[in-house]
C-alpha positions as CSV (number, residue, x, y, z in Angstrom):
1,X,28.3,48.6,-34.8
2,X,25.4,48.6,-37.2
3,X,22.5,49.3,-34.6
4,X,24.5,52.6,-33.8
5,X,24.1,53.3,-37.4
6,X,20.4,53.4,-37.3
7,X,18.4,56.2,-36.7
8,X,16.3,54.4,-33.6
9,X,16.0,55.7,-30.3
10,X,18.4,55.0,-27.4
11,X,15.7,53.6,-25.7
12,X,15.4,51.2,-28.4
13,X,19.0,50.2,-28.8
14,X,19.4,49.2,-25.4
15,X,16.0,47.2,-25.1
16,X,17.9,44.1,-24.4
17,X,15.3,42.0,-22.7
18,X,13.6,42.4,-26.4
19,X,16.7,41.0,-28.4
20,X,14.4,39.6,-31.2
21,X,12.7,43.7,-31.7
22,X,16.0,44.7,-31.6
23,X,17.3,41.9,-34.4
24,X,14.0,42.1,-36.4
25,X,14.4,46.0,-37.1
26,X,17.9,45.8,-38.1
27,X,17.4,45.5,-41.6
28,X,15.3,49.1,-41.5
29,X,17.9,52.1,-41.8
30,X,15.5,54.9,-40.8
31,X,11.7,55.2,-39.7
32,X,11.9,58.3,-42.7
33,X,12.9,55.1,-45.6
34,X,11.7,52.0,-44.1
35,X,12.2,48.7,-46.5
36,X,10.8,45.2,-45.6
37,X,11.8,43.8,-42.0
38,X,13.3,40.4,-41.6
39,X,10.6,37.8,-43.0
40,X,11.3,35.8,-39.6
41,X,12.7,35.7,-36.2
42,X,14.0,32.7,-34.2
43,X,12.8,33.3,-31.0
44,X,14.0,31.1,-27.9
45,X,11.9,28.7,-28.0
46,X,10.9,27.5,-31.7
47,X,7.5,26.5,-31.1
48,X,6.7,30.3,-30.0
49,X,8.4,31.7,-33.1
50,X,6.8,34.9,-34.9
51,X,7.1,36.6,-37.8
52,X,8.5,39.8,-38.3
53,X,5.9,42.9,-38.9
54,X,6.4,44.4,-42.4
55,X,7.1,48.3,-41.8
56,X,5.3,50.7,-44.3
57,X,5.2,54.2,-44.7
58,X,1.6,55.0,-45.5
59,X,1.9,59.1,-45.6
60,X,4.7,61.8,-44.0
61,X,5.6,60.4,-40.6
62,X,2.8,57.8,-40.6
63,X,3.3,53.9,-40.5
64,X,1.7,50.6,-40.3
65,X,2.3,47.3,-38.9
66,X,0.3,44.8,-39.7
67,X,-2.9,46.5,-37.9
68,X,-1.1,49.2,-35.9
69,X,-0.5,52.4,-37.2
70,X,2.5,54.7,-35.8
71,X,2.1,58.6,-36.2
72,X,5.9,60.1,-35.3
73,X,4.3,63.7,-35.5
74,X,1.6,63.4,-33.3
75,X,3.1,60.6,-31.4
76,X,0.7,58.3,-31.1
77,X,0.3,54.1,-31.7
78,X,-3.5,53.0,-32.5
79,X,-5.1,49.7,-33.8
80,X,-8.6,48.8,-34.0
81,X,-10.4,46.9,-31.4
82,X,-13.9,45.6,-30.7
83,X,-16.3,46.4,-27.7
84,X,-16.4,42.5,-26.2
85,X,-17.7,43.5,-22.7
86,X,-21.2,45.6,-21.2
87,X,-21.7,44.4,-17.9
88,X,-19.7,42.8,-15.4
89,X,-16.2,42.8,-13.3
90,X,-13.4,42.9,-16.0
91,X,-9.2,42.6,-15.5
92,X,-8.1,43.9,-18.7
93,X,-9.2,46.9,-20.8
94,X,-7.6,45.6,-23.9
95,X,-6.9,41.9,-24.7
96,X,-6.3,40.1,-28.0
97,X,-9.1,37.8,-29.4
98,X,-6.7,34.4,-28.2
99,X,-6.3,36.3,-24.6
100,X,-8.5,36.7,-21.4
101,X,-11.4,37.7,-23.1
102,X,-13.8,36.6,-20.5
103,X,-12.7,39.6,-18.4
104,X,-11.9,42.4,-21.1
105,X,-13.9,45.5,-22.1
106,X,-12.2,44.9,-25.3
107,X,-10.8,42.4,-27.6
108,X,-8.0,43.0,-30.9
109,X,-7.1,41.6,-33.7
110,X,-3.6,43.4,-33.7
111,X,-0.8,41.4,-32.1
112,X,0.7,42.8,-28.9
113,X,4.7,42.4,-30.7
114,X,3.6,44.9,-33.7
115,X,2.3,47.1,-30.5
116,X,5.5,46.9,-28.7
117,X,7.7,47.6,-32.0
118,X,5.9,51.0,-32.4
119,X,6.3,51.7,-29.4
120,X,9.5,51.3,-29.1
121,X,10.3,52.9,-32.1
122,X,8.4,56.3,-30.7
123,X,11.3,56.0,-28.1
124,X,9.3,54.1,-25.1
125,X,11.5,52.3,-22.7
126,X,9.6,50.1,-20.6
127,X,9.7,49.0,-17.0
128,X,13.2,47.7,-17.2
129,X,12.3,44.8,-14.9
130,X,10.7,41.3,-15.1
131,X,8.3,42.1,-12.2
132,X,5.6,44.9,-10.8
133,X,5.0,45.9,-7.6
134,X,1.7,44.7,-6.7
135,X,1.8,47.3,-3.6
136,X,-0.5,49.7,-4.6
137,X,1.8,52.1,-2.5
138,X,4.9,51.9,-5.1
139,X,4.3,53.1,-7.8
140,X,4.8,51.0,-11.2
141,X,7.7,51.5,-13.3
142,X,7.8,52.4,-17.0
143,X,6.5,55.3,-19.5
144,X,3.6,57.5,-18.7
145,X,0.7,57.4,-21.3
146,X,-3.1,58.5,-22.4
147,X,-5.1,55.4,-23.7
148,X,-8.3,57.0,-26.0
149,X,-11.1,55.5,-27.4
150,X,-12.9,56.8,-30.3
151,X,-15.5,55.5,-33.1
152,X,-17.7,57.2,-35.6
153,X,-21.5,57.8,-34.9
154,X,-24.3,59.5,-37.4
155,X,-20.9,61.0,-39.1
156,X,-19.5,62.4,-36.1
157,X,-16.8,61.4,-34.5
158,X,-16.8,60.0,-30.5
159,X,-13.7,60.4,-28.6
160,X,-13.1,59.4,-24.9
161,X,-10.5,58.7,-22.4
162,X,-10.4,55.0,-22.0
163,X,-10.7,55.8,-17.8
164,X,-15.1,57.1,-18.6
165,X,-15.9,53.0,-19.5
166,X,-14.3,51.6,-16.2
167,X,-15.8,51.6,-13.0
168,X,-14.4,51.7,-9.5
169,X,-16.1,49.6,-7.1
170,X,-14.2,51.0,-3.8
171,X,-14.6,54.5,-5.0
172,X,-18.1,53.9,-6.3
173,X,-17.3,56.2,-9.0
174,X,-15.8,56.4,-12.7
175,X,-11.9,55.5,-12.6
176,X,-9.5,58.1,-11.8
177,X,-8.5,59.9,-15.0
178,X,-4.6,60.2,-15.4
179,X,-2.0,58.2,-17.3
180,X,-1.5,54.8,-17.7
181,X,1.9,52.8,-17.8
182,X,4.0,51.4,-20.4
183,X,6.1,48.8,-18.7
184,X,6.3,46.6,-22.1
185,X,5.7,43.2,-20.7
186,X,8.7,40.8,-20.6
187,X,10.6,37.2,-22.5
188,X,9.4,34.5,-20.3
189,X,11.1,31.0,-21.1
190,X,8.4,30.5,-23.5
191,X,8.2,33.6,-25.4
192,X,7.2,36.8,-25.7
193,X,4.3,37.2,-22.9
194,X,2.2,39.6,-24.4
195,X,2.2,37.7,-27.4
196,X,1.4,34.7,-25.9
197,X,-1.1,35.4,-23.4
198,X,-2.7,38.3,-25.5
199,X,-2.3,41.0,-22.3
200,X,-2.3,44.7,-23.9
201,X,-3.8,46.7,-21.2
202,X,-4.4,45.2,-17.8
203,X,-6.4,46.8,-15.1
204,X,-4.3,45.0,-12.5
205,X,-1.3,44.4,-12.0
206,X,0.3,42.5,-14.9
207,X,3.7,41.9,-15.8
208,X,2.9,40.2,-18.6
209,X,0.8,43.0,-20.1
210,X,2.5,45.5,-22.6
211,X,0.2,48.5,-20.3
212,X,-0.6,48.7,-16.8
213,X,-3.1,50.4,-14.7
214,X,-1.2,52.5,-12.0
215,X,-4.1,53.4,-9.8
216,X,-4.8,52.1,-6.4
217,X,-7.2,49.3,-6.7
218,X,-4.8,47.2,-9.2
219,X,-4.5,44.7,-6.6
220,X,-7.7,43.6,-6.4
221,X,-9.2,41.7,-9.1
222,X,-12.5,42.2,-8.3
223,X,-12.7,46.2,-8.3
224,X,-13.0,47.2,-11.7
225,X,-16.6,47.0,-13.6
226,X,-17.6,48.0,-16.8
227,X,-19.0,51.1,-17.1
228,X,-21.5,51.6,-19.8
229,X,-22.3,55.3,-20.4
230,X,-21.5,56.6,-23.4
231,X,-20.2,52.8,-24.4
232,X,-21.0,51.1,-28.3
233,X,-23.2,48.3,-28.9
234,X,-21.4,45.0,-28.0
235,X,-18.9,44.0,-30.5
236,X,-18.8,47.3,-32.2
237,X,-15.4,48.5,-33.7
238,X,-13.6,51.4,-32.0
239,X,-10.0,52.6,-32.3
240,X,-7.8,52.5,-29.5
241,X,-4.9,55.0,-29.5
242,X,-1.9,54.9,-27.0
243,X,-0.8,58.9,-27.0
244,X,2.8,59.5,-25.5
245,X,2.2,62.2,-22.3
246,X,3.4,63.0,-19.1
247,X,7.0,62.0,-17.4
248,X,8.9,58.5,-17.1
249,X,8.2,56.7,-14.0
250,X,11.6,55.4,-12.5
């Protein structure tokens, strides 16, 4: 078959709940000579139909779609984002500028399919199911990663765990450090649902969201604040990088 021909990860060959990824890539023999993608993808439903990201190699091992840039060496996905949020409960640590921006520390320009691609394509598998436990008890199925954030300030450059700009209410203290989880949201009848609804990174538990927050709290929408120490002026731009770590969570 020509998908065994590719050099993809497993992981990404048998992604079937993401047919169109899987379709949309086809065309690109190797991450090490990518050519131009498909210019389109017929999706389920043609009204939700998207176009398909344009692959280019930008240095050894580094890529770009559309906003997001893929680094095989040091295995990392990042994409720039805007501080949208100082004060008050929030949902979602990173949400596109069409999603639930009312309750995100952050807000993107990138789309959430040219996040999903590159994450894929760094071998990533996902939850393998439509739904979440919202027990906080079970633990939430997918791919263990480290979120950063990092910006530039008088020349220097700022790096943090994304974990030191939340607040947790029942803990009365910064959130937990530790890994967050790709579960790589899912097709709904209408689309794509990170694409549609704009859900990156949810704080709570989100099965539409490409990331979710494993730590106890996710069930309750109300525990998670902004936290403001060390944070950038509103609407200032700061990179967001998704760094592969830790082991999968079955």
């Amino acid at each position: 078959m020509l998908i065994d021909r590719l050099n993809l990860p497993m992981a990404f060959r048998f992604a079937r709940t993401r047919w169109w990824i899987i379709f949309a890539l086809l065309s690109a023999p190797s991450l090490r000579s990518a050519e131009d993608l498909p210019t389109r993808v017929e999706p389920r439903n043609p009204a939700t139909s998207v176009t398909a990201p344009l692959l280019k190699q930008i240095g050894a091992g580094v890529f770009e779609l559309g906003q997001v840039r893929l680094d095989k060496e040091q295995k990392t996905v990042s994409f720039p984002a805007l501080v949208n949020l100082r004060e008050g409960n929030i949902e979602y640590l990173v949400v596109t500028t069409a999603g639930k921006t009312h309750e995100s520390l952050l807000r993107t320009d990138a789309k959430p399919y040219h996040i999903q691609v590159a994450l894929l394509l760094l071998g990533l598998k996902g939850s393998g199911t439509n739904t979440l436990p919202e027990e906080p008890a079970k633990p939430l199925p997918g791919d263990r990663v480290e979120i950063e954030l990092s910006w530039k300030a008088d020349a220097k450059l700022q790096r943090f765990r994304a974990e030191e700009f939340v607040h947790d209410r029942k803990a009365e203290a910064v959130m937990a450090k530790g890994p967050w989880i790709y579960n790589g949201s899912r097709l709904r009848e209408d689309g794509f649902a990170a694409q549609i609804d704009g859900s990156i990174v949810s704080l709570i538990t989100d099965a539409d969201a490409l990331l979710n927050n494993p730590r106890p709290g996710r069930e309750d929408d109300d525990n998670w604040l902004v936290r403001t120490k060390h944070l950038p002026p509103l609407n200032s731009t700061v990179e967001v990088t998704i760094r592969l770590g830790g082991q999968r969570v079955k």
